[in-house]
C-alpha positions as CSV (number, residue, x, y, z in Angstrom):
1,X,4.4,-1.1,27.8
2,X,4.2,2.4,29.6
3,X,2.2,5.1,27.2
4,X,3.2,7.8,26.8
5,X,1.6,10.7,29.0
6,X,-0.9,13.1,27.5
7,X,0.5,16.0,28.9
8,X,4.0,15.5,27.8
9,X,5.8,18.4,24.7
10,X,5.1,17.1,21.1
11,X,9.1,16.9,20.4
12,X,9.0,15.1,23.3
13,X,6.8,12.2,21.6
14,X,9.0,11.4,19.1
15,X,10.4,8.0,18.3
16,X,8.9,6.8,21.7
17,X,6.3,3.8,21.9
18,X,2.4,4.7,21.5
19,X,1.1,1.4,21.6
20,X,-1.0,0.7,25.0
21,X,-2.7,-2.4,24.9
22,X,-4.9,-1.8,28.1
23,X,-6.2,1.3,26.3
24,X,-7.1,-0.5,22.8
25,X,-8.8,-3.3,24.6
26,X,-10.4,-1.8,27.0
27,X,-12.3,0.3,23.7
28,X,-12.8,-2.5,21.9
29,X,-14.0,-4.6,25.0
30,X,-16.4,-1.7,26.7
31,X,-17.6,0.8,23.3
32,X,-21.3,0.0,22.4
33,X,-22.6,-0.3,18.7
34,X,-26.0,0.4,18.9
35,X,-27.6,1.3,15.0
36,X,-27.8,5.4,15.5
37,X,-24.4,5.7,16.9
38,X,-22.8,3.8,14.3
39,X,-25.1,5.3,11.5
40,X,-23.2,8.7,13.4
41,X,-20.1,7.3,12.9
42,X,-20.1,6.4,9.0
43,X,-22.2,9.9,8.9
44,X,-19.0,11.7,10.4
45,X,-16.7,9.7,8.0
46,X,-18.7,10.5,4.9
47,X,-18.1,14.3,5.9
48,X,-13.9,13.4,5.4
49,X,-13.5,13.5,9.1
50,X,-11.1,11.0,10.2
51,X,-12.4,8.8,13.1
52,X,-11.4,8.6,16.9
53,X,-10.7,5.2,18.4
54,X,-13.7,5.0,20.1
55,X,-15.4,5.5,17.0
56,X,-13.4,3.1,15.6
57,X,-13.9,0.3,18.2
58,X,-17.8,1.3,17.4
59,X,-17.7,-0.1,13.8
60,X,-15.9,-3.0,15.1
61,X,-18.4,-4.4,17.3
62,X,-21.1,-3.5,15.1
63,X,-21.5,-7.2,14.0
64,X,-24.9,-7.7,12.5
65,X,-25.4,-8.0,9.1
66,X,-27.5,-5.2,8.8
67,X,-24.9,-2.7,10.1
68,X,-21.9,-4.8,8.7
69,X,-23.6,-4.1,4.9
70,X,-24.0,0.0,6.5
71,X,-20.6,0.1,7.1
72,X,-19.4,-0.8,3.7
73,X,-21.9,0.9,2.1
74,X,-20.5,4.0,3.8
75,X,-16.8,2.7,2.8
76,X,-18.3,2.6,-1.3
77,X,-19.7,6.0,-0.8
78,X,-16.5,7.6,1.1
79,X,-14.0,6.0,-2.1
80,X,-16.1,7.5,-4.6
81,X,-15.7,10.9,-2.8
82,X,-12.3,11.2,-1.5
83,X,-10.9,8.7,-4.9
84,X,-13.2,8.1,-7.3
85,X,-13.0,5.3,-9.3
86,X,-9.2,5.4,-10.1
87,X,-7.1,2.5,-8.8
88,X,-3.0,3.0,-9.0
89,X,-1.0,0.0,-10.2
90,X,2.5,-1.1,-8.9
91,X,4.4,-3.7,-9.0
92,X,6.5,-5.7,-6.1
93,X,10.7,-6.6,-7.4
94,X,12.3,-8.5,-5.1
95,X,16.1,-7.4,-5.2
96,X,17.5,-9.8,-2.4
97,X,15.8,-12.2,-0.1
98,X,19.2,-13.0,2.4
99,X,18.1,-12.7,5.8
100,X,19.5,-12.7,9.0
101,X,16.2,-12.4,10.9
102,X,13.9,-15.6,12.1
103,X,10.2,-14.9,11.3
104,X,8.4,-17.9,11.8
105,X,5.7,-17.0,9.2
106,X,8.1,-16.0,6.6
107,X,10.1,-18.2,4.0
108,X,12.9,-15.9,4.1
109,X,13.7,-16.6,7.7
110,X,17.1,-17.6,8.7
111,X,16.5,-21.0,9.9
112,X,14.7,-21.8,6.2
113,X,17.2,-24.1,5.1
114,X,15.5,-24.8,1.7
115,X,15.3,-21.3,0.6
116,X,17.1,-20.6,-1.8
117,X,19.1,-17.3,-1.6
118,X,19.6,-14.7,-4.3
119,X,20.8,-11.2,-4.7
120,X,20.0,-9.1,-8.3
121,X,23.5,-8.2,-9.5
122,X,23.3,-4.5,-11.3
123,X,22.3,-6.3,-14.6
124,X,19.6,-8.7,-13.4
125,X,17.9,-5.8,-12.2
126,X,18.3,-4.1,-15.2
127,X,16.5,-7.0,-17.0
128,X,13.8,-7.3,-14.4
129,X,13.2,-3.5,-14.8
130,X,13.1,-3.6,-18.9
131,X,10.6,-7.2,-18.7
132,X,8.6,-4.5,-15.8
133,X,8.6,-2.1,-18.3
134,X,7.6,-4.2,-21.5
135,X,4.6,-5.0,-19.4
136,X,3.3,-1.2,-18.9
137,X,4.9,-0.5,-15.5
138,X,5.8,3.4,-14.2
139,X,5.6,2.3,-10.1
140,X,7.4,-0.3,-8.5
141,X,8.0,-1.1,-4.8
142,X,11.5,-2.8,-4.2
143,X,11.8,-5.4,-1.8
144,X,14.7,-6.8,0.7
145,X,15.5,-8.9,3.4
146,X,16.8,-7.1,6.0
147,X,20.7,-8.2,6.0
148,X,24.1,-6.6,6.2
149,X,24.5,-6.8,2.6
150,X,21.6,-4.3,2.2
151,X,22.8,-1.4,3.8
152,X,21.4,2.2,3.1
153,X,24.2,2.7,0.9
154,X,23.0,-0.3,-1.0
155,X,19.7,0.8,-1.6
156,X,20.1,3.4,-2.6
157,X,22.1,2.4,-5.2
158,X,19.5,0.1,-6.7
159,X,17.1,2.7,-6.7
160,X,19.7,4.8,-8.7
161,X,20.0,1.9,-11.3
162,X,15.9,1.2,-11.1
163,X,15.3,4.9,-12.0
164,X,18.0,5.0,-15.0
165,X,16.6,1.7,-17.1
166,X,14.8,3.4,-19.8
167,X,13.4,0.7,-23.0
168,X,11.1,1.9,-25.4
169,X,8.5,4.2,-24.4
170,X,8.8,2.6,-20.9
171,X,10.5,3.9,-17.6
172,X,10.2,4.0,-14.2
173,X,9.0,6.7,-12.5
174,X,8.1,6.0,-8.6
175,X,10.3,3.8,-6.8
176,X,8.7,2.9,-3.2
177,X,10.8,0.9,-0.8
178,X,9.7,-1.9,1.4
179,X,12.6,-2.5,3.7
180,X,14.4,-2.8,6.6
181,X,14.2,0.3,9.5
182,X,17.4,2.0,9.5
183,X,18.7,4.9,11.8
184,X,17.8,8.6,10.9
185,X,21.2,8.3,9.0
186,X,20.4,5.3,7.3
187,X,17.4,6.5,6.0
188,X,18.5,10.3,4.9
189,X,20.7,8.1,2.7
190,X,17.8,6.1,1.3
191,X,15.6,9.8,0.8
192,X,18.8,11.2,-1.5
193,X,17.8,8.2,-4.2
194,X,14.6,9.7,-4.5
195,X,12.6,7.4,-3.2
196,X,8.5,7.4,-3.1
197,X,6.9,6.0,-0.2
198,X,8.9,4.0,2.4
199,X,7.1,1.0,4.1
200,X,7.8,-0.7,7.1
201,X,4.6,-3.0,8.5
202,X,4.7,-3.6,12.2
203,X,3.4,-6.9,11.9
204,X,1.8,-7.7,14.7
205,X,1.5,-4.7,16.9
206,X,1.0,-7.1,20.2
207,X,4.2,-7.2,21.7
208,X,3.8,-10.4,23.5
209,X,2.9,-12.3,19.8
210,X,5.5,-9.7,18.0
211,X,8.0,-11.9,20.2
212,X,6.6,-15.2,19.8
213,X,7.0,-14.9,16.0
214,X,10.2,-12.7,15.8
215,X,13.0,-14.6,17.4
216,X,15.9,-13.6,16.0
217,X,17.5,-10.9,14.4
218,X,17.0,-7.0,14.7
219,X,13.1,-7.5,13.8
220,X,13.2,-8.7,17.2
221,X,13.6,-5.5,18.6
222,X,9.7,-4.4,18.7
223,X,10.2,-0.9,19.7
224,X,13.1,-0.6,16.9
225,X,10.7,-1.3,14.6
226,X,7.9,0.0,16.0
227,X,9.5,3.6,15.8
228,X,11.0,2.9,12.4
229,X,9.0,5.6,10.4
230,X,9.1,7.9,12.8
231,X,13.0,8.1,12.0
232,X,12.1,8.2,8.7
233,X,10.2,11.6,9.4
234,X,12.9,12.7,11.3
235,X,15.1,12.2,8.1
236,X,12.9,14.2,6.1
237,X,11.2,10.9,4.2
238,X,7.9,12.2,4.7
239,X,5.8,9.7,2.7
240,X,5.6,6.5,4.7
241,X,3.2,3.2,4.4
242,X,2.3,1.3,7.4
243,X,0.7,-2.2,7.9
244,X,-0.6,-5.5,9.3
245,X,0.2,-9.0,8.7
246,X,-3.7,-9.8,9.7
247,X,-3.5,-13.6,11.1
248,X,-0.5,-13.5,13.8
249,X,-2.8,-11.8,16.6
250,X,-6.8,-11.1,16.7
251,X,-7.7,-8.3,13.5
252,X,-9.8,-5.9,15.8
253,X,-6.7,-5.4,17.8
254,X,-4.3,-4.6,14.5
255,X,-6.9,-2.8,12.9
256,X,-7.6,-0.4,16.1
257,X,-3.6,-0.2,16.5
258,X,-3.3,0.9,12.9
259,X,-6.0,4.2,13.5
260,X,-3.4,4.6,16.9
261,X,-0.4,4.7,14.6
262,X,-2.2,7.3,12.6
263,X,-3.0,9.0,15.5
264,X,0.4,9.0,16.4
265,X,1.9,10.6,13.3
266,X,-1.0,13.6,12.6
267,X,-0.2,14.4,16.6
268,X,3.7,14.8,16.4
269,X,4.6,15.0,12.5
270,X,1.5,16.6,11.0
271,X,0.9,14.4,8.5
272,X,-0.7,10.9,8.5
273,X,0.4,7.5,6.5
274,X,0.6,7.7,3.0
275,X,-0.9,4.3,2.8
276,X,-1.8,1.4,4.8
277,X,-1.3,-2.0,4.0
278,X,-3.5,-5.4,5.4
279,X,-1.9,-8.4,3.9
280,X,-3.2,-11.7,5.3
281,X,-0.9,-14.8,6.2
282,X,-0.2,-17.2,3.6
283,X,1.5,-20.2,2.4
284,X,5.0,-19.9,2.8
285,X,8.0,-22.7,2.9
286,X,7.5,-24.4,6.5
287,X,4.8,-22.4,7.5
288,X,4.3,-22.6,11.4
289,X,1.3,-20.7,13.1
290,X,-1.1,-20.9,15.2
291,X,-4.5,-21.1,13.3
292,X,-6.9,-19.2,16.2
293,X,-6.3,-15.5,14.7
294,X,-7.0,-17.1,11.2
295,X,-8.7,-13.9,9.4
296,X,-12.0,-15.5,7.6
297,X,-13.1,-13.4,3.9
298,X,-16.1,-12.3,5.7
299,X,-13.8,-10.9,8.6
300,X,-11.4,-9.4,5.7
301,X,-13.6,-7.7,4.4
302,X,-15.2,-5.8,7.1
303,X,-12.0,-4.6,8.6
304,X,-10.8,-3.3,5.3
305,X,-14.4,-1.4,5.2
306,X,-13.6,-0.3,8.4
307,X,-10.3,1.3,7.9
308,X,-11.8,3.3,4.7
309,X,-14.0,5.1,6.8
310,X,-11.5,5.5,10.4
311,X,-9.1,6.9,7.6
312,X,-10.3,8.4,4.5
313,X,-7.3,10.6,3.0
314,X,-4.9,7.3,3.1
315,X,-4.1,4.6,0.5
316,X,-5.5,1.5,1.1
317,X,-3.0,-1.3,-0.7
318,X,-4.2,-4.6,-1.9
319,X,-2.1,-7.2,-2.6
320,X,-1.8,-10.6,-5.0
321,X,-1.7,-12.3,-1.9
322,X,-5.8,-12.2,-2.3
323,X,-7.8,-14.2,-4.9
324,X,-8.9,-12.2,-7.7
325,X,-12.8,-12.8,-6.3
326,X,-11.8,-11.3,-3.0
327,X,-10.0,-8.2,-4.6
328,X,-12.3,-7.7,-6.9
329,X,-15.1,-7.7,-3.7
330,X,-13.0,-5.1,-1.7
331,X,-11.9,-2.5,-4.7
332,X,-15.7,-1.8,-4.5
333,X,-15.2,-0.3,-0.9
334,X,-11.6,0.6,0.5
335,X,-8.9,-0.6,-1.8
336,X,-6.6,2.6,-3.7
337,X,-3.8,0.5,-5.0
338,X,-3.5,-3.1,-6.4
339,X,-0.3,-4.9,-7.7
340,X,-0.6,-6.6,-11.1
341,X,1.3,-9.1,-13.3
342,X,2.7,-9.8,-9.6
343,X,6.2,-12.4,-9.8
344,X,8.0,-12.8,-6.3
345,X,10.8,-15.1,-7.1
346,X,14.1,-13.0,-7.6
347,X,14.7,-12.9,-11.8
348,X,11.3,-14.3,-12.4
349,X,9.8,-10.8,-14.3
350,X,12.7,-11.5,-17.4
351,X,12.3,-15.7,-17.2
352,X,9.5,-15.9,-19.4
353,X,10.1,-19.7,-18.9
354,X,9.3,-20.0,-15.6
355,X,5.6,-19.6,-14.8
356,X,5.2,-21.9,-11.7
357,X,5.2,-20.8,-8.2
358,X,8.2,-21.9,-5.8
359,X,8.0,-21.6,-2.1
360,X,11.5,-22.1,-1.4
361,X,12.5,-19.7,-3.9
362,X,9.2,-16.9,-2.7
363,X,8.5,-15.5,0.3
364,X,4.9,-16.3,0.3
365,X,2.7,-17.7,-1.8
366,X,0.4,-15.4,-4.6
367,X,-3.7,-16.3,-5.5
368,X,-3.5,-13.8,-8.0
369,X,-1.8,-14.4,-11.1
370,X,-3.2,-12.7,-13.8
371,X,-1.1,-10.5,-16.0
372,X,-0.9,-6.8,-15.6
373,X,-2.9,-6.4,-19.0
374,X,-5.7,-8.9,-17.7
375,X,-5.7,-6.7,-14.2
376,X,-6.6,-3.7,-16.0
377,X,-8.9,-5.3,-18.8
378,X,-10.7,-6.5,-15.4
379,X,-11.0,-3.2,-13.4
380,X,-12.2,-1.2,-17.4
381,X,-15.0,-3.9,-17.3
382,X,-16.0,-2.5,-13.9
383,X,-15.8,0.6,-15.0
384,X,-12.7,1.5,-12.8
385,X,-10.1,4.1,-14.1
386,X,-6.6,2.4,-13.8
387,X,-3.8,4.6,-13.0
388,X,0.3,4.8,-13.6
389,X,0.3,8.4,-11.8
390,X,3.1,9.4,-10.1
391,X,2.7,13.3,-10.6
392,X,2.0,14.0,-6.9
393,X,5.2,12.7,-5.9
394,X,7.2,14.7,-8.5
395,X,5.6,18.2,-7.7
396,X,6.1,18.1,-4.0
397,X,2.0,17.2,-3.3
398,X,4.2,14.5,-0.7
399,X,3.7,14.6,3.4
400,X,2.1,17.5,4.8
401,X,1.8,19.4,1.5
402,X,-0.2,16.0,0.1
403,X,-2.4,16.4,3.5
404,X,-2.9,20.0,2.4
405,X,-4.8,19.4,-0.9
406,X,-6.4,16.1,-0.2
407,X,-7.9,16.8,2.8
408,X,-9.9,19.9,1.5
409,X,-10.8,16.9,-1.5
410,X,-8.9,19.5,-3.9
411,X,-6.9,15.9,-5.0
412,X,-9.4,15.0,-7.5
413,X,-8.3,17.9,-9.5
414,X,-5.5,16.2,-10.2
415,X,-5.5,12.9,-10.2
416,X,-8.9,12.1,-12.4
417,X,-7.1,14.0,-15.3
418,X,-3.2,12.3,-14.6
419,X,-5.4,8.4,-14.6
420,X,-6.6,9.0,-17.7
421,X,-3.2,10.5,-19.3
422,X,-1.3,7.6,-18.3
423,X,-4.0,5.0,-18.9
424,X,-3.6,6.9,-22.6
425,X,0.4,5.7,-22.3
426,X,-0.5,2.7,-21.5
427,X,-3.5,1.4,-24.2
428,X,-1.0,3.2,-26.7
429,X,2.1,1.4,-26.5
430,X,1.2,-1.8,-24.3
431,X,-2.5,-2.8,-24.1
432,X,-3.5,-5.8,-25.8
433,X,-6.4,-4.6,-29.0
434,X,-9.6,-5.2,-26.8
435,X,-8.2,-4.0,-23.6
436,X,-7.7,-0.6,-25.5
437,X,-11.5,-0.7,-27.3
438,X,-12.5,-1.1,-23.5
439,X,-10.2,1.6,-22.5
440,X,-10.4,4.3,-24.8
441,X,-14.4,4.1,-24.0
442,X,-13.6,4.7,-20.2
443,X,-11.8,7.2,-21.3
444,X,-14.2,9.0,-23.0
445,X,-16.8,8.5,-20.4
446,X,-14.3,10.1,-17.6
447,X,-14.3,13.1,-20.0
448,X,-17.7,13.2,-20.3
449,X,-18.3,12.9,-16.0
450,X,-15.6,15.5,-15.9
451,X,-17.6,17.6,-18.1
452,X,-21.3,17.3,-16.1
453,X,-19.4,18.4,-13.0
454,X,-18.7,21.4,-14.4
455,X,-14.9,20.5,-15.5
456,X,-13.1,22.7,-18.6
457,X,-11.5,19.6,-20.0
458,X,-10.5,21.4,-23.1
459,X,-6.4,21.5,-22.1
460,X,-7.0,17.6,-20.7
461,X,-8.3,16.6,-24.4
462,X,-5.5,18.4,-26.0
463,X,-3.0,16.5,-23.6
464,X,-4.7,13.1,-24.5
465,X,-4.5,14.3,-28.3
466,X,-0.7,15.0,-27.6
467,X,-0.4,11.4,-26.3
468,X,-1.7,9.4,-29.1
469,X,0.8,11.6,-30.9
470,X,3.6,10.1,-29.0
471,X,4.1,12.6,-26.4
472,X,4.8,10.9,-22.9
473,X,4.8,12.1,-19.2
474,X,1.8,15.3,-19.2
475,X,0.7,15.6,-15.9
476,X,-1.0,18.2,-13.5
């Protein structure tokens, strides 16, 4: 694929391929990682400077145990500083799974005669929205095949009907998309919903495997979707989420072509991802693949270490797709956002009757299972700070203005205080009677931290106060 030259206008970078294989192998094939340059490395990271490709390649190869255990040591240390300990709880809703494109490592693909096909009507997602809800939900991602029956229009339209389901205390209040690429058109449609992030995952960004596993359809077309987000920029979505699908071609490879796409979008839009995401292949209905790029735990980790330090200002997401040991290894060191109470056959969220997984009727297969409540029971045990927040979204902190506060690490002003308001929400009017012993204890201790740092928390206690009252939605 020809790079594009260094010399050329910014505008003129736009929407054109960035990938050059030749360049990210010949970093990861020729870089050293000798201890004091990599000890340089994580040192530069830990400072909130984001990392060059070299740099990157660097942490790569550094492949002894003693550096490997550096390395995420450095990734534990960089989380606490840019994040703290909050982690941000979504959930996945399937709307459609029709599919005209032929993925072989997908159970949606077109030549999956056993899948079975389904489209939410307006009042199934309704249900699946209230059942979301019930369960303590404010962020959802909605999910589609890519098919002419979900056009921009379409939705858009389902984000509309998402936003206005409203039971109890309980509502919606960040709707991320994960969805075809459209044209700048398609997606100015999509942004007047008001959508959160939108993500569209590469896949593999080696072009040669791209085509051996895409064979039909407009996901062919790796340049289409290679450029996707960046006509997402141009349609003023500026929140976008890339990714991975670690297992179709070697990880050192994806993970250096992920820092490139990064690259990519601070050199012509200004802003980087809003979040990456590394999912690793799993069962799904006629799996076929080849096993030699077969991403090992061990390998997982590391790589997911190494993208917390090559990127520290974005959102790492971690999916049910891992087991709950694994996720609960990697949280420690990378991972910003988890899914929880996680159900991926369409309808499944308001069919309390149904709790066993089919692969005809799922695009992949989940290893974790556990309810939402027994997610965030989990993460107060280990002393992490759940989160529901969505405040950055709703007062324009999105983009370039988001880069603008959480670069200087001015974030943690907020989003400390809006965890702990909507972990409030949440132990008052869902939480099962130990979870919210547990909870209002972290609580309390949050307050407390804030307080040795030097932090008035007098208006934050008022505002938790004003909760428990039965006041909903405070946020800074």
């Amino acid at each position: 694929m020809k790079f594009y030259p260094e010399k050329c206008k910014i505008e003129d970078l736009r929407m054109q391929p960035f990938i050059d294989p030749d360049e990210l192998w010949d970093l990861i094939d020729n870089t050293k990682a000798d201890k004091d340059y990599v000890r340089e490395i994580i040192a530069k990271s830990l400072s909130k400077q984001r990392l060059t490709l070299k740099e990157t390649a660097a942490l790569i190869n550094a492949d002894s145990p003693e550096l490997i255990e550096e390395i995420k040591e450095g990734a534990r240390q960089l989380k606490e500083k840019v994040y703290g300990n909050r982690i941000v709880l979504f959930a996945p809703l399937y709307i459609g799974n029709k599919c005209s494109n032929n993925c072989l490592y997908c159970g949606f693909r077109s030549t999956n005669k056993e899948a079975i096909r389904k489209t939410l009507d307006e009042s199934e997602i309704i249900k699946e929205v209230e059942a979301l809800e019930d369960n303590g939900h404010k962020r959802l991602i909605l999910v589609y095949g890519e098919h002419r029956d979900y056009s921009a229009e379409y939705i858009a339209e389902t984000v509309k009907i998402t936003y206005s389901v409203k039971k109890g205390q309980g509502e919606i209040r960040r709707v991320n998309i994960n969805a075809a690429p459209f044209d700048i058109e398609g997606f100015r449609t999509i942004k007047d919903s008001a959508i959160g992030t939108y993500q569209v995952f590469q896949e593999t960004y080696h072009e040669e495997t791209y085509k051996k596993y895409h064979l039909a359809g407009k996901k062919s077309d790796y340049n289409w979707r290679l450029t996707s987000l960046d006509r997402a920029q141009e349609a003023g979505i500026d929140d976008v989420g890339i990714g991975a699908l670690f297992g179709l071609y070697d990880w050192r490879f994806e993970v250096m072509s992920l820092v490139r796409h990064t690259n990519h979008f601070e050199a012509v839009y200004n802003v980087g991802p809003h979040t990456i995401s590394f999912p690793r292949i799993k069962d799904a209905a006629g799996l076929n693949l080849d096993p030699k790029y077969q991403v090992s735990d061990e390998e997982f980790t590391r790589l997911i270490a190494i993208l917390r330090l090559a990127v520290p200002y974005t959102g790492l997401i971690l999916t049910a797709r891992e087991t709950p040991q694994v996720r609960d290894e990697v949280i420690a060191f990378g991972v910003s956002q988890i899914d929880g109470g996680t159900k991926l056959e369409l309808g499944s969220y308001s069919d309390s009757l149904n709790e066993e997984q089919d692969l005809n009727k799922e695009q992949f297969h989940i290893a974790d299972s556990r309810s939402l409540n027994e997610v965030i029971d989990e993460l107060l045990q280990k002393n992490f700070l759940p989160s529901f927040c969505t405040a950055c979204y709703r007062k324009g902190r999105t983009g370039e203005h988001f880069m603008e506060f959480s670069v200087p690490g001015f974030i943690k002003r907020f989003c400390t205080p809006n965890a702990i308001l909507t972990l409030a929400e949440y132990l008052m009017d869902y939480a099962a009677s130990d979870t919210k012993v547990k909870g209002w204890e972290n609580i309390e201790s949050e307050l407390k931290g804030l307080e040795d740092g030097g932090y008035d928390t007098k208006d934050l206690r008022d505002r938790v106060e004003r909760v428990k009252a039965g006041e909903r939605d405070l946020y800074y």
